[in-house]
N, C-alpha and C positions, 0 to 999 in steps of 0.2 A: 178557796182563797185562804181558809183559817190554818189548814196543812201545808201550804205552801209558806205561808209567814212561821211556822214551826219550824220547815224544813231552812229556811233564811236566817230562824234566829239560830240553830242549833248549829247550823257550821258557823256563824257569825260568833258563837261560844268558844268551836274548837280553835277558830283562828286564833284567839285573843290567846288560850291556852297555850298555844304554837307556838304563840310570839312572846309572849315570857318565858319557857322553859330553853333552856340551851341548845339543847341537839336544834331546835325550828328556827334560832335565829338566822336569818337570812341576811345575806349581803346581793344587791342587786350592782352590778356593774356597765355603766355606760359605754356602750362601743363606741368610738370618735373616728371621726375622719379629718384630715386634715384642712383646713381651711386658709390661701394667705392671701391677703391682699397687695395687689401689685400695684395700684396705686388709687389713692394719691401719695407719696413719695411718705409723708409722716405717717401713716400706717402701715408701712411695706412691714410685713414680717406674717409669723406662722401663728393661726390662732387654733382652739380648739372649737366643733361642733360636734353635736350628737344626732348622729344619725335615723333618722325618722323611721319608725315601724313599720311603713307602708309603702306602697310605691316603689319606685324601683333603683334602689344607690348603684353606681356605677361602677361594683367592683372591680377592682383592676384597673380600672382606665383614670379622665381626670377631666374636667368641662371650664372651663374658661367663661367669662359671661361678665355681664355690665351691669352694676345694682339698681332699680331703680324700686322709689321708696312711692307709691301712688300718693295722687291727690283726697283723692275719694277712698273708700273705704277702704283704710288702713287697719283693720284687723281681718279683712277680708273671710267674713260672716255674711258679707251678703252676695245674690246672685252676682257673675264677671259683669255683665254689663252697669254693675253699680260703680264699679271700675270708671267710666266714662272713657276707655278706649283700648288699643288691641295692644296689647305687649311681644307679637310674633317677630321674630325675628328676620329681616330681608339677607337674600342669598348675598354673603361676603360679609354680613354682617357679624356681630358677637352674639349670644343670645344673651334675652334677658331674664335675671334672677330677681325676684320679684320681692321686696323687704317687707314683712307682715308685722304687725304686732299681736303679741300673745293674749288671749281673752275671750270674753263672748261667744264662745263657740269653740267648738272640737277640731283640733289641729288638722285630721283629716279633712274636714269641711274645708276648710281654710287655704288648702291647699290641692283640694278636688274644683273649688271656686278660680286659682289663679291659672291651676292648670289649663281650662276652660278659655281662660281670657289669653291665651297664649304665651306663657312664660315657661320658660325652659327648665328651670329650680328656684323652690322657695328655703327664705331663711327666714327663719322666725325668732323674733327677738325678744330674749325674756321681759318681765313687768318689772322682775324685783334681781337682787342680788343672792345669786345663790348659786348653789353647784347646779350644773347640765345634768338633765333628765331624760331621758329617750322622751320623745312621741309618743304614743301608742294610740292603735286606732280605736274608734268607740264600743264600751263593751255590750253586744247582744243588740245594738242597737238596729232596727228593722230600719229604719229611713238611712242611715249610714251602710248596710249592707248593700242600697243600691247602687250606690258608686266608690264604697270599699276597693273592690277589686277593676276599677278601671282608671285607678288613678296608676299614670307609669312615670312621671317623672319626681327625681331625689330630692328630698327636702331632707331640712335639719335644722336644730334650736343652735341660737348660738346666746352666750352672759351677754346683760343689759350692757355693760359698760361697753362693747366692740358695736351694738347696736344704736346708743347714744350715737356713739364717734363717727360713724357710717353715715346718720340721718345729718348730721352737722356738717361734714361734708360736701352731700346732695344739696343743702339748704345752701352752700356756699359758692354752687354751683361747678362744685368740682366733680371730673368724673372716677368715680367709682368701678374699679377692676377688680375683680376675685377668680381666684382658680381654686374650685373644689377636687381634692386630691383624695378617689381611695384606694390608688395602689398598694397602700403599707396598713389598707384597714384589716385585710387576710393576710398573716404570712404565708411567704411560698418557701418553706424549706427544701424539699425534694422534688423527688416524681411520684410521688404518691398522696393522693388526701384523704386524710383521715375525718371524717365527719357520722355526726347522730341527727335524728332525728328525733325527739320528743312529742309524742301521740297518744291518743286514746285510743281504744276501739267501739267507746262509745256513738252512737249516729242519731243521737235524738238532743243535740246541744244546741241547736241554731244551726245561722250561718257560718261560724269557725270550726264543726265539726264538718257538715258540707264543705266549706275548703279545703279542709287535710284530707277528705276521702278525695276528694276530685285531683287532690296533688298527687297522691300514692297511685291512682291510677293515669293519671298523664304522666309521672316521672316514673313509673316501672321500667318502660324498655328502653331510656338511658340508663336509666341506674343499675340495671342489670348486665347493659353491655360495660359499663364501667368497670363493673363487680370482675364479672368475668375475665378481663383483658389485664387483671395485678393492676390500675391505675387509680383505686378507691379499697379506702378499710370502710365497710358500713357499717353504723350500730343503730339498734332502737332500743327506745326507753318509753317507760310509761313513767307517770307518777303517782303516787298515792302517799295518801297523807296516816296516820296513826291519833286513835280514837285517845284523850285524855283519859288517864287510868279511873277519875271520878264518873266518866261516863261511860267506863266499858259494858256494863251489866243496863243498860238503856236500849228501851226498842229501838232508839234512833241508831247507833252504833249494832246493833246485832244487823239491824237490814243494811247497813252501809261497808261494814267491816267484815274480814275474815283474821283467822289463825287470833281469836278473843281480841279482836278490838288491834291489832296492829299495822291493818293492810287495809286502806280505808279510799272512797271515791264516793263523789254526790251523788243522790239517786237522779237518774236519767231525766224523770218526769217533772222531779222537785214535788212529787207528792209519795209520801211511804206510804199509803193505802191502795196504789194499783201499781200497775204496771212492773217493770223492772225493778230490783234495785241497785243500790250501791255497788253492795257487793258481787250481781252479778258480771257488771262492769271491772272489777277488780280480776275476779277468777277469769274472763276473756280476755284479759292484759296479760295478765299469767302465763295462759296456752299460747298466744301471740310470742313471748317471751320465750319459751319453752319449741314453739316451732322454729324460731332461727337459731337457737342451739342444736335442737336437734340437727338442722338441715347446713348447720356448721360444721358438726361432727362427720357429715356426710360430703364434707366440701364443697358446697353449695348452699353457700348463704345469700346467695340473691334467690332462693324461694321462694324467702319471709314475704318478697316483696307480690308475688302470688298468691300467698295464703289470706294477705289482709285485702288483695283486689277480690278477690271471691269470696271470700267470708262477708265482706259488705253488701258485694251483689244477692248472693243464695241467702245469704243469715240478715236480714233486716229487723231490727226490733216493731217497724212498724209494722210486718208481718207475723209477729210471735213468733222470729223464725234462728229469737237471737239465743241459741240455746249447746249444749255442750253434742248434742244428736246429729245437727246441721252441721258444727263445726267438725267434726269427725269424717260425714263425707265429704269436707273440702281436703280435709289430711288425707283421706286415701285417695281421694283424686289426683292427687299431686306423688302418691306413690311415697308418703312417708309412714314412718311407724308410728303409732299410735300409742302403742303401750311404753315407748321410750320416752312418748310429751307426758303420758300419766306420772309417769316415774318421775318426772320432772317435776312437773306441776305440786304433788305431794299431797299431802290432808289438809283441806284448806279448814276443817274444825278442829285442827289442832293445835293447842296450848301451848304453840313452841316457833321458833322466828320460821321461815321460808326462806334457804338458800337467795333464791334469784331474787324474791321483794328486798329480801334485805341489803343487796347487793343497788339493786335501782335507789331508795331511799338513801345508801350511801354514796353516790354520785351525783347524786339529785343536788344534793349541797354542793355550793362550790369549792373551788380551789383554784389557788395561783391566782391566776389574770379574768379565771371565770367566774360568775356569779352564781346564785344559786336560780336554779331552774323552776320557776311560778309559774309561767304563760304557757298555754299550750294554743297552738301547737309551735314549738320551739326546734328551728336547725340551727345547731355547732359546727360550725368547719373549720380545723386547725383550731381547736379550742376557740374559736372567737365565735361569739353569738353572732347569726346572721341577723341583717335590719332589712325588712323592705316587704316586698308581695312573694306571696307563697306562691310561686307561677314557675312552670318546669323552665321557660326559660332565664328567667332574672336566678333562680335559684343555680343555673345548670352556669351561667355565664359566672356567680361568684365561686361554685367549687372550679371552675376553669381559672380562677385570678389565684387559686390555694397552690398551683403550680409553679413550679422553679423552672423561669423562663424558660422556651427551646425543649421542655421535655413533655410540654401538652401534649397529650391523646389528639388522634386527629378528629375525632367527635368535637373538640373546642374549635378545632379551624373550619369546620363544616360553616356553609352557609344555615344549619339549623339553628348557632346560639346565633339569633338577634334580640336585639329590643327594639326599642322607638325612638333612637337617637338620628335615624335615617327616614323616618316617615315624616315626624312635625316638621315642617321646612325647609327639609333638606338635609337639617342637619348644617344647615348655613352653608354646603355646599355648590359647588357649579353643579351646574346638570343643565342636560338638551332635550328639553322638553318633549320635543319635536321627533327626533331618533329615539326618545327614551332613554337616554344615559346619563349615567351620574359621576361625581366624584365621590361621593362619600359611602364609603365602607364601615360597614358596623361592626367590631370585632367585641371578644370579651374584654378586651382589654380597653374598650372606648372607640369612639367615633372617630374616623378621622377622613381627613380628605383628599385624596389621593388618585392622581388622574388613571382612567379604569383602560384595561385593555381588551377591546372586543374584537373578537373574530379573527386575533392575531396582528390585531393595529394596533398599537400603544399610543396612547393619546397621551400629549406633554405639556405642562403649567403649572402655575402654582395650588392647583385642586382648588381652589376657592374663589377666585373671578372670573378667570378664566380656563379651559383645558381645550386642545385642538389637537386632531387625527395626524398622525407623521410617519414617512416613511411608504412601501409599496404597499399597497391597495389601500389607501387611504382615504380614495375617495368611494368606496363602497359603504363606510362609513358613515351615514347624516350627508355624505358629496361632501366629506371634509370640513363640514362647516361652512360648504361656500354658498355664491349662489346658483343656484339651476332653474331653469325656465323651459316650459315645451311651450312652445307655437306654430300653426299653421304644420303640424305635423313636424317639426323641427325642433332637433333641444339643443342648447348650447349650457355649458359646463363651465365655471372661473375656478372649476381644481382639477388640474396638471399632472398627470400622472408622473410628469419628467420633472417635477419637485417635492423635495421630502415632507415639505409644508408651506402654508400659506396658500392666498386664493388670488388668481388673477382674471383680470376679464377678458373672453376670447378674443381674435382679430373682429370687427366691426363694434364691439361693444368698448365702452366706458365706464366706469364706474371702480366702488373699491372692494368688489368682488366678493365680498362677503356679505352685504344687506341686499348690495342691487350692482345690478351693470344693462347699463342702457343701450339701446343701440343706435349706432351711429349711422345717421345721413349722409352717406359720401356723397348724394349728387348736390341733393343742397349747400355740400362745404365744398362742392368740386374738388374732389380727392381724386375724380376716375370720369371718367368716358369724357374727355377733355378733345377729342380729335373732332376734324371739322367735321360738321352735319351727323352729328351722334347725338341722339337721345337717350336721356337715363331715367331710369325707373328703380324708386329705393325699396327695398325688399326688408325681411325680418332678420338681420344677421347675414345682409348679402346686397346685389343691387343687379340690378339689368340694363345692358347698355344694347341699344341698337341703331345700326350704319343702315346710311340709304341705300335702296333696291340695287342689289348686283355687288352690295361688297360684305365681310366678316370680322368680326371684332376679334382681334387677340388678344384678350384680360392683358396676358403678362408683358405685352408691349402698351397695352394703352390706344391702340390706333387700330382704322379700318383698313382692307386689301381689296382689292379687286377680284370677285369671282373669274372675271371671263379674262383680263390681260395675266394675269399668274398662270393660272394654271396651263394658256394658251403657248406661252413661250416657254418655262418648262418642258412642254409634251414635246415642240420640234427641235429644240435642243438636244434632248435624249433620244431623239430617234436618230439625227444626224450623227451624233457618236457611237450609233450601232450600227450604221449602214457601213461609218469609215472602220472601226472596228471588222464587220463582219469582211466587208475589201481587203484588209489587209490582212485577214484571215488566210483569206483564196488564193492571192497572191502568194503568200510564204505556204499553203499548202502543194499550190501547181508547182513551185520552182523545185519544192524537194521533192514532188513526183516527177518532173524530169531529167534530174540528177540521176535517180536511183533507177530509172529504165536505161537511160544511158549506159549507167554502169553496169548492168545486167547483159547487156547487146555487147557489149564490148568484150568482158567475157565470154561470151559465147563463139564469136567471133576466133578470138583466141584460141580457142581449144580446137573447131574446125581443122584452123590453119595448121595447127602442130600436128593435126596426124599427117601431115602430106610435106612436109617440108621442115628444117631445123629452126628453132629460132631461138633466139637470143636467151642465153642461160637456160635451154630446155634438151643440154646436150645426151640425154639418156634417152628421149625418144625413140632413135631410128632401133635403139637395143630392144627396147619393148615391141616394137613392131615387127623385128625377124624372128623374136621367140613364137609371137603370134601365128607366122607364118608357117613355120614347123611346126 
């Protein structure tokens, strides 16, 4: 304990040193997002907030939402059900942003508490008059680490004076409209984003060095294909601080510091009598440093982001395994050179600056719009400091918002960047519970609600109260939203494949086709089997009508026939018109067989006679018959 309050008061010395000497003074700068109230009417305009360090801001997009300031605990400190009731939002509704007061408890509590009770984003409203402060989650804090990282919706501080005006308002019972905007919190200049990362390769800090290891290895194979495809510049940076020249020649600075006290990092353990030190943590920032140059110069600078996933798994400090031996078989695993990270790395006991540390400490500090860099572990995107949960997708969704519209990679249009703007309730969307289908679409750019096309149907509405199936096959659908019913082995249908939309109810049914359609009683309403001595019998979607013994119902006349007089007089009808048909057959057959034997005999006839005597026009006869002769 006695080494630990040594190792606490002695950087608690260098800070002070830090912070009076020039080159350490720091300028910290508040990232904003835009906040404007739409009404009530005398507050309509644009204010500023500062974007919460946790949780997850909704880069690029923008959330709409209804203030409400609670009854009960108003600094929201204590467990949601101290709340006295649910703040969730109902499908078509606005969501609610939940007004906190500043105090008593850690802004993450605070808004880990309202998220719980069902509020969609917290504002928190300063105590005093003063400039906006980012959030920040709690530091080292073991009961805060349990619901650190499951907190996913935006919060942010906004000055007392908009928080006064807002509660006076609510008290007035006026309502309360806000749209939190952070399209313009990332600019998107190009098609390319430029963004760092700020890390250690330390792994014995709690749970913020656990987070940035578990980021590096869930965001490697985006950020690699990113790397790869020209649509990302990546950088890493470490930070180290510089030993005050009165304490250079101090045990505490020799085990924490390299190159005499100017390249400096806590010891791991917070005790300098075991384990690691400072500065072994400094010289594996170094080589870390030195492997993405090297694997720059090789054109492949998404390796870095392999050498620190394996250096963490194979080189663990809790294994003694964090040492310059292990780290060497991870560089040759990966096929880089080794003696070219040496050459990099340089003499870390010598008496003179280090190219690459001195390069990090000078960008460490900020410039222009950016602040200087204290937090670890800290992403820059487009020079603006990222606010929110270190998590591959909330991180992956805001370098997606760093894009000039229409040139995002198609990695940002994948259904992989989501958040949780479509799980809590919708997302205030329609959706069929029932089918499964939603309207609300979760993009990087924000939620929005938009009737979905499945299976080639496109469904049409306003995404928010209502959406309905249109168009051919439409009722493959959910049955279009209408309704369907099977009975008695029967189904009837109220969606019409021969309408683009809407639901009707089939013949025998009633109803408005979409909750219910009933069926109808025709014999009860005498609609049918209305002919004398017919009994009806009502059925599911039909009816049965039956005539006395010897006769047949025809549905589409309504009336019964006679089995035995129909078909009786029919049968000798049609036989008689076959019998005179077949008669007159005979008759015109016989008359032109005795025509045509007539004329045959007669013929024959003819020809007899002319050889024996002349006859009429047949005067060359008797000449053929004396050639004959002779």
């Amino acid at each position: 304990m006695e080494r630990r309050k040594e190792v606490f008061l002695f950087w608690g010395v260098v800070m002070i040193f830090c912070w009076l000497a020039t080159p350490c003074m720091s300028k910290f700068n508040v990232e904003k997002n835009s906040l404007r109230v739409i009404s009530p009417e005398d507050l309509k305009r644009n204010y500023d907030s500062a974007i919460g360090n946790f949780g997850v801001p909704q880069y690029g997009g923008a959330m709409l939402g209804t203030v409400i300031y609670p009854q009960k605990n108003r600094n929201g400190c204590e467990s949601p059900d101290a709340f006295g009731t649910s703040y969730e939002s109902r499908p078509g509704a606005l969501p609610s942003f939940l007004l906190l007061d500043r105090g008593d408890c850690y802004f993450a509590l605070k808004v880990w508490n309202a998220q719980n009770a069902g509020a969609a984003a917290v504002l928190v409203t300063d105590d005093k008059v003063e400039p906006l402060i980012t959030m920040d989650s709690p530091a080292e804090d073991s009961t805060a680490a349990e619901y650190l990282e499951k907190i996913t919706i935006p919060s942010a501080l906004i000055e007392k004076s908009l928080g006064d005006s807002l509660k006076k308002a609510l008290s007035n019972r006026e309502m309360v409209t806000i749209n939190l905007d952070w399209r313009e919190s990332l600019p998107h200049p190009d098609d390319r984003v430029e963004y760092e990362f700020w890390t250690n390769s330390n792994d014995e800090c709690g749970p913020k060095c656990e987070g940035q290891i578990d980021f590096v290895k869930n965001f490697k194979g985006v950020a690699q294909t990113l790397e790869k495809g020209g649509y990302t510049l990546f950088t890493p940076h470490y930070i180290t601080w510089y030993c005050p020249e009165a304490f250079v020649l101090s045990k505490q600075c020799k085990s924490q510091c390299i190159n005499h006290g100017r390249y400096c990092a806590p010891d791991p353990e917070h005790d300098f009598s075991q384990g690691y030190d400072g500065k072994d943590v400094v010289i594996e920032n170094l080589r870390q440093l030195c492997v993405f140059e090297v694997a720059t110069e090789n054109r492949k600078p998404w390796v870095w982001w392999d050498y620190v996933t394996d250096f963490h798994i194979r080189c663990p400090m809790k294994e003694n395994k964090y040492n310059k031996e292990c780290a060497e078989k991870v560089i040759n695993s990966l096929g880089l050179d080794s003696k070219k990270i040496d050459e990099c790395m340089g003499d870390s006991e010598a008496n003179a600056e280090n190219g690459v540390l001195k390069s990090e400490q000078d960008v460490q500090v900020g410039h222009g719009s950016q602040g200087d860099v204290t937090i670890l572990p800290t992403l820059v995107i487009n020079n603006i400091q990222y606010r929110g949960k270190l998590d591959k997708n909330a991180v992956m969704k805001a370098i997606c918002a760093g894009f000039e519209e229409t040139t995002e990679p198609a990695a940002c249009l994948s259904e992989g960047i989501q958040t949780n703007e479509c799980v809590e309730n919708n997302g205030g969307c329609w959706q069929d519970t029932k089918a499964n289908i939603t309207a609300c679409k979760d993009t990087f750019r924000g939620r929005v609600c938009e009737c979905p096309i499945v299976d080639g149907v496109k469904f049409q509405g306003d995404g928010y109260s209502y959406c309905e199936a249109s168009g051919i096959g439409r009722c493959k659908i959910g049955n279009g939203g209408c309704w369907q019913e099977t009975k008695d082995n029967k189904t009837y249908s109220a969606c019409l494949l021969s309408q683009s939309k809407g639901c009707q109810c089939p013949p025998a049914f009633r109803g408005d086709g979409v909750n219910k359609c009933e069926d109808i009683d025709e014999c009860k309403e005498k609609l049918v089997c209305q002919c004398p001595d017919c009994s009806c019998k009502d059925t599911w979607g039909s009816y049965e009508c039956n005539c006395e013994v010897g006769h047949l119902y025809i549905r589409e006349h309504d009336t019964c026939i006679s089995l035995l007089s129909a078909p009786s007089k029919f049968g000798w009808t049609a036989v008689l018109v076959i019998l005179l048909a077949l008669a007159a057959a005979s008759v015109g057959a016989y008359a032109v067989y005795k025509y045509r034997l007539r004329s045959y005999m007669d013929s024959e006839i003819r020809a007899i006679m002319a050889q024996y005597m002349p006859l009429d026009g047949q005067g060359d006869f008797p000449n053929q018959l004396r050639d004959d002769a002779l």
